[in-house]
C-alpha positions as CSV (number, residue, x, y, z in Angstrom):
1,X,20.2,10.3,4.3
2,X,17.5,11.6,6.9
3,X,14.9,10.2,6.5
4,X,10.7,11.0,7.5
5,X,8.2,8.5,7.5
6,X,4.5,8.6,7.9
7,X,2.6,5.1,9.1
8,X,5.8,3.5,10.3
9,X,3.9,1.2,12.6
10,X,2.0,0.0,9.6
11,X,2.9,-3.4,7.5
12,X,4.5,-1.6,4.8
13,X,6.1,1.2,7.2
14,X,7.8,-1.7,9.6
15,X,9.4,-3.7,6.7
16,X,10.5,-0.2,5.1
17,X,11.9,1.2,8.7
18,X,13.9,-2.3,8.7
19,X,15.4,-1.9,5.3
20,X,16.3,1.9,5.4
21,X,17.8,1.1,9.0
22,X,20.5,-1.4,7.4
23,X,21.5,1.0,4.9
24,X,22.5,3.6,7.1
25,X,19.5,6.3,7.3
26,X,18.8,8.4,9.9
27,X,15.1,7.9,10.6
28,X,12.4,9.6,12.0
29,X,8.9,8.4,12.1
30,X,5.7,10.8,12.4
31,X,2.6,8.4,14.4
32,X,-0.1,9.2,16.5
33,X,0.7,7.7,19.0
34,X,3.8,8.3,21.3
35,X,3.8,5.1,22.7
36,X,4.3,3.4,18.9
37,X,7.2,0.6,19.6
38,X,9.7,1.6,17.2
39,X,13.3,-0.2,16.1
40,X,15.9,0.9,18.4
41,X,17.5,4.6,16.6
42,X,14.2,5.7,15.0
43,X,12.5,9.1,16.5
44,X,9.5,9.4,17.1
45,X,7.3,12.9,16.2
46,X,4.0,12.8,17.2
47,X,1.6,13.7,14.2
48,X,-2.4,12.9,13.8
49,X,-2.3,13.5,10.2
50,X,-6.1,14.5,9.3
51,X,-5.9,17.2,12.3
52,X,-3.1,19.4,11.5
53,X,1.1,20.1,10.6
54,X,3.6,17.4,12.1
55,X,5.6,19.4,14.4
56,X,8.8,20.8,12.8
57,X,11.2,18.8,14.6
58,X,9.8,16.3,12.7
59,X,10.8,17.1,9.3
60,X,13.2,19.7,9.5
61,X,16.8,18.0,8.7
62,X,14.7,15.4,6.2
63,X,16.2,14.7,2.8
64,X,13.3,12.4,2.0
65,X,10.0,12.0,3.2
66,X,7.6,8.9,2.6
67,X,3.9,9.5,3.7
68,X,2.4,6.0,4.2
69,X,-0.2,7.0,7.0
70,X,-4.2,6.4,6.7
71,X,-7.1,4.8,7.9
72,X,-7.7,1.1,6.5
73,X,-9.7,0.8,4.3
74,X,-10.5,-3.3,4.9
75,X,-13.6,-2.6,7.5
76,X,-17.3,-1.6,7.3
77,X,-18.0,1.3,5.8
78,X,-20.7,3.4,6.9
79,X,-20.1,8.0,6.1
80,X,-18.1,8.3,9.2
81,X,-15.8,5.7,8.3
82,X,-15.5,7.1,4.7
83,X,-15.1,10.7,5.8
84,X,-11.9,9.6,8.1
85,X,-10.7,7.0,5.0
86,X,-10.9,10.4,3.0
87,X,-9.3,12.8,5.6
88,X,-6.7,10.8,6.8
89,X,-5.3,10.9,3.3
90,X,-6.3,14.0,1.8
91,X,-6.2,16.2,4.4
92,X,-3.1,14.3,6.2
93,X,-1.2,15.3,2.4
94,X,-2.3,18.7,2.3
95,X,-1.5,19.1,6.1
96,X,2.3,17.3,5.6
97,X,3.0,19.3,2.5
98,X,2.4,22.9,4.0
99,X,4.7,21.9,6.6
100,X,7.5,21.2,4.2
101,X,6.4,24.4,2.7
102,X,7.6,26.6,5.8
103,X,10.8,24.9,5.8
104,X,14.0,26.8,5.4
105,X,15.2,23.5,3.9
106,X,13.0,21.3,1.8
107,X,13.4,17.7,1.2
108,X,14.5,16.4,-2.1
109,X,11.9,13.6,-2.6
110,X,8.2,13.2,-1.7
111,X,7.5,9.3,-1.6
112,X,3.3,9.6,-1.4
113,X,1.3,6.3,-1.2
114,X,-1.2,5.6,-2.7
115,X,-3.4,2.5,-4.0
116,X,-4.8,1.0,-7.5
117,X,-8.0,1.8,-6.7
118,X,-7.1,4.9,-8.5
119,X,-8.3,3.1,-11.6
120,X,-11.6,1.8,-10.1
121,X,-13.2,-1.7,-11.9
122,X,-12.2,-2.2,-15.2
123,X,-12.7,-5.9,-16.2
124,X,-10.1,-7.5,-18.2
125,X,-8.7,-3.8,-19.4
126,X,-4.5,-3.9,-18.9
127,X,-4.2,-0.8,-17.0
128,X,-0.6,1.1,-16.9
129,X,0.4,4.0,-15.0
130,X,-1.1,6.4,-18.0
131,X,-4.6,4.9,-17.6
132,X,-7.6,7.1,-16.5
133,X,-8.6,6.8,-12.5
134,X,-12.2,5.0,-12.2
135,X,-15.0,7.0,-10.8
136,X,-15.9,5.4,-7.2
137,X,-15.2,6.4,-3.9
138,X,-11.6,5.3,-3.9
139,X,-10.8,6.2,-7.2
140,X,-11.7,9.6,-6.1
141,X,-10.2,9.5,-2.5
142,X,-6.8,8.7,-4.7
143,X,-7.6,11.1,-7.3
144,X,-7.3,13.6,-4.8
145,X,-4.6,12.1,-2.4
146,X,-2.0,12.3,-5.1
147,X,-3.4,15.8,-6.5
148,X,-2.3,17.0,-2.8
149,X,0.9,15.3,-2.7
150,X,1.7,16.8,-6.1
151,X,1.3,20.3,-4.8
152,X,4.9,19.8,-3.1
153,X,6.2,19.9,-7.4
154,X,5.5,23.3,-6.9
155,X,8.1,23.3,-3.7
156,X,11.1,22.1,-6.3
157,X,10.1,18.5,-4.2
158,X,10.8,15.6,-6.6
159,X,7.0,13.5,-5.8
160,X,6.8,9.6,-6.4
161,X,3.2,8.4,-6.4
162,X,2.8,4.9,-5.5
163,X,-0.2,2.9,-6.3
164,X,-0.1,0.5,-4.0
165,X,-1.6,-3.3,-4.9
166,X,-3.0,-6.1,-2.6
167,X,0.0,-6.5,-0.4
168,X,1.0,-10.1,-0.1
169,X,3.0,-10.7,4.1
170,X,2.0,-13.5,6.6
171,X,1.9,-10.6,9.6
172,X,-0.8,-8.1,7.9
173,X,-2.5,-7.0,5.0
174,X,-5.0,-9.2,3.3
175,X,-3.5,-12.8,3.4
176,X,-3.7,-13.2,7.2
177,X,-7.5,-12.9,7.0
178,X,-7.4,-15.3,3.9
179,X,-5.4,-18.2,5.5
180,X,-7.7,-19.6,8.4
181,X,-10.6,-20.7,5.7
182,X,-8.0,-21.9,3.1
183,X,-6.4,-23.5,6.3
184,X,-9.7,-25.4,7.5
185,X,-10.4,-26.4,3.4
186,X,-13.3,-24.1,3.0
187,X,-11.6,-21.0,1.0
188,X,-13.3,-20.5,-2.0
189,X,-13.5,-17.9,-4.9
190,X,-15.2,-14.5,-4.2
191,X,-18.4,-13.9,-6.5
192,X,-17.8,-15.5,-9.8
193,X,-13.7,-15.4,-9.4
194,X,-13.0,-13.5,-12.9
195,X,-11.9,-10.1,-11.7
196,X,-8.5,-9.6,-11.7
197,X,-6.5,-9.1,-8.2
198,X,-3.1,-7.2,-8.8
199,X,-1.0,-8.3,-5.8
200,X,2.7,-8.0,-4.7
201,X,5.2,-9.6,-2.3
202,X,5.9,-6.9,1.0
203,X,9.5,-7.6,0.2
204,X,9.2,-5.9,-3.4
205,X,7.1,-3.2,-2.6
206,X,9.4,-2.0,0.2
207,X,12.3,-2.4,-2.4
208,X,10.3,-0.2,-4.9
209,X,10.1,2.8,-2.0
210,X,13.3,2.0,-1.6
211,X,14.1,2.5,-5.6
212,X,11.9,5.5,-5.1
213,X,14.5,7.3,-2.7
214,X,17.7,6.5,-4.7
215,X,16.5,7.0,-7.9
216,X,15.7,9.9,-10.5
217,X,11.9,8.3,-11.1
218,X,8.6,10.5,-10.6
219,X,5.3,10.7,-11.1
220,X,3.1,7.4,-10.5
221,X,4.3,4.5,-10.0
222,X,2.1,1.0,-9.5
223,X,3.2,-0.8,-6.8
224,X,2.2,-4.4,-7.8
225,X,3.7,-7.6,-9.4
226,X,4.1,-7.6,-13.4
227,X,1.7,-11.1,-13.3
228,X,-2.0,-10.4,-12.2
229,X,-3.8,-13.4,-11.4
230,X,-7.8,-13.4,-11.7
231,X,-9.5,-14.1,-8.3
232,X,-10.1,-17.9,-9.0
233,X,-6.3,-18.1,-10.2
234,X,-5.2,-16.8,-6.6
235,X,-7.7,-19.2,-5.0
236,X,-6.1,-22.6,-6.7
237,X,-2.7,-21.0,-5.9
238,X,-3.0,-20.1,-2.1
239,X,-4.8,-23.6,-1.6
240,X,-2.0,-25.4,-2.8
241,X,0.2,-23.9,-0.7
242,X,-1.8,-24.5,2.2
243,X,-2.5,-28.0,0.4
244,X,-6.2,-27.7,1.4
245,X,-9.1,-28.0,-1.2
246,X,-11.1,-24.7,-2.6
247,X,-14.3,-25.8,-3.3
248,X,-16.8,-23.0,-1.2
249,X,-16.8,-20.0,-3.2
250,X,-18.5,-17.2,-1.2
251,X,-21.5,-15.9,-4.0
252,X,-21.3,-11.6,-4.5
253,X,-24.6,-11.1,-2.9
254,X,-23.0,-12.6,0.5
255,X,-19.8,-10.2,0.4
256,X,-22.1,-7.7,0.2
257,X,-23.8,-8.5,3.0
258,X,-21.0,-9.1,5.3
259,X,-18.9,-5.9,4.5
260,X,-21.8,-3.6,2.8
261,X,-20.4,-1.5,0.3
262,X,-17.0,-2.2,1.0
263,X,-18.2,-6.0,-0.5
264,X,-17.9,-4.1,-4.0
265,X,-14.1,-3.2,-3.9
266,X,-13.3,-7.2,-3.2
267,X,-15.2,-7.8,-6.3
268,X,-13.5,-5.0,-8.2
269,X,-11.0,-5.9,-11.3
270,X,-8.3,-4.2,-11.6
271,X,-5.7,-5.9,-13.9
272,X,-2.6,-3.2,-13.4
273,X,0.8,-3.9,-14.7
274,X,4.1,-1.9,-12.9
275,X,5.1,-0.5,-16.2
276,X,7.2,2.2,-15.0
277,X,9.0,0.3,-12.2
278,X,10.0,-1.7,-14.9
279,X,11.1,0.5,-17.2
280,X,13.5,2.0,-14.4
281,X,15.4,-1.5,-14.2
282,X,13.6,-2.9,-11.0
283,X,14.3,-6.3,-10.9
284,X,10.9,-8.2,-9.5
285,X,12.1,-10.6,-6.7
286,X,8.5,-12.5,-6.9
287,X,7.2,-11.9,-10.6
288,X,5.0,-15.2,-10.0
289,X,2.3,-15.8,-7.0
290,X,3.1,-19.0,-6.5
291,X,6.8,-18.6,-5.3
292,X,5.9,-15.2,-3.7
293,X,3.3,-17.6,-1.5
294,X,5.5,-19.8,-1.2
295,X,8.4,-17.7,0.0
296,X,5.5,-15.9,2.2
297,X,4.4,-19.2,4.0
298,X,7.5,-20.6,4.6
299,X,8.5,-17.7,6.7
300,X,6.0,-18.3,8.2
301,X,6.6,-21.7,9.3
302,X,10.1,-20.7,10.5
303,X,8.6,-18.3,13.0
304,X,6.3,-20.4,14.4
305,X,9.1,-23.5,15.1
């Protein structure tokens, strides 16, 4: 299969170029950049996704395409940083799917990313794939995001939607920035620790993109574990993997302070549940945090030796 993919440099991109290129794709990665160090066999199209079409030699034998690209969100937010978090994912999917519009011959599948902060905060509420997005700025930056990447239904493109937890890898994503404090001892819980943090090894989430492409599944699909863990649950976990004490919880007001309004979305609750990955048969490699971490860590270890 050829094979298109948006954000390859990225954490989930890199693990995903890896798999695809053992099972025999063909693939062709769209970045900004034309000095991004790709796998040896992967082509490179140069695409800024918020200013314009990828170039057609960058789509045009693709069976499948999977758009991961997009500002991070994990920084300081101030307008100019939300107007690009917005862009690069709104515009970028408008922008990629009229380019598969003008082609002669249109991929099969659309594989969009996108994240749980579709649902915004919700407490303790289970929330499934059917649940209603929240009403803050990322629940409306997704709530548009996947309204453009459903435009290619309209192509006869099959579109997968996936909602994308707190990624779980010792080489990005959230959990290098946690280790050094849980490292030193002085980890702690954020705010009062009860919201819920949906999370998810890289390994399964690439295998769920993966299910994505092979498949007959469509419409959302949450990317995250089956067992949410509340905040103070993931902080007794990852310090005893680390075997370090947890005891400096880091109160709401200071997140706040540190990060500004992005402080909130740390704090936010989102207890989501992969309902339909399940009900398609995908079998969860790391159902549990604790092995997931522990699989994570000791990865890590073997590198560093």
């Amino acid at each position: 299969m050829n094979i298109t993919i948006s954000g390859a440099s990225g954490l989930i991109g890199r693990r995903l170029l890896k798999l695809l290129a053992q099972d025999g794709h063909s693939l062709t990665a769209l970045s900004r950049h034309a000095g991004t160090n790709l796998p040896p066999g992967v082509r490179l199209s140069v695409w800024d996704a918020a200013r314009g079409q990828p170039a057609v030699d960058g789509l045009r034998d693709a069976d499948a395409v999977i758009h991961l690209a997009g500002v991070p969100v994990a920084q300081r937010w101030n307008a100019g940083v939300k107007q690009a978090i917005r862009e690069s994912r709104v515009a970028g999917t408008r922008n990629l799917v009229l380019a598969m519009a003008a082609l002669p011959r249109k991929p099969s599948v659309l594989i969009c990313s996108s994240a749980t902060g579709y649902y915004g905060s919700r407490g303790d509420e289970l929330l499934t794939e059917t649940s209603a997005p929240g009403n803050d700025f990322l629940s409306e930056v997704c709530v548009a995001w996947e309204k453009e990447a459903r435009a290619a239904e309209a192509l006869g493109i099959r579109v997968v939607r996936v909602r994308t937890g707190i990624v779980l890898d010792a080489r990005g994503g959230a959990l290098p920035r946690m280790l050094p404090p849980f490292k030193m001892g002085i980890g702690g819980k954020l705010g009062s620790g009860k919201h819920w943090m949906s999370w998810i090894h890289l390994d399964d989430l690439a295998t769920i993109f993966q299910l994505a492409l092979t498949t007959p599944v469509a419409g959302a699909i949450n990317g995250v574990a089956p067992n949410p863990v509340t905040n103070a649950e993931f902080t007794r976990v990852l310090a005893a993997a680390v075997h370090r004490p947890a005891i400096f919880p880091m109160p709401g007001f200071a997140l706040k302070l540190i990060f500004g309004e992005m402080g909130e979305i740390l704090l936010a609750s989102q207890r989501v549940t992969p309902k339909a990955a399940e009900s398609a048969g995908f079998p969860f490699r790391y159902p549990e945090l604790a092995p997931a971490l522990a699989d994570i860590l000791g990865r890590s270890r073997q590198r560093a030796v």
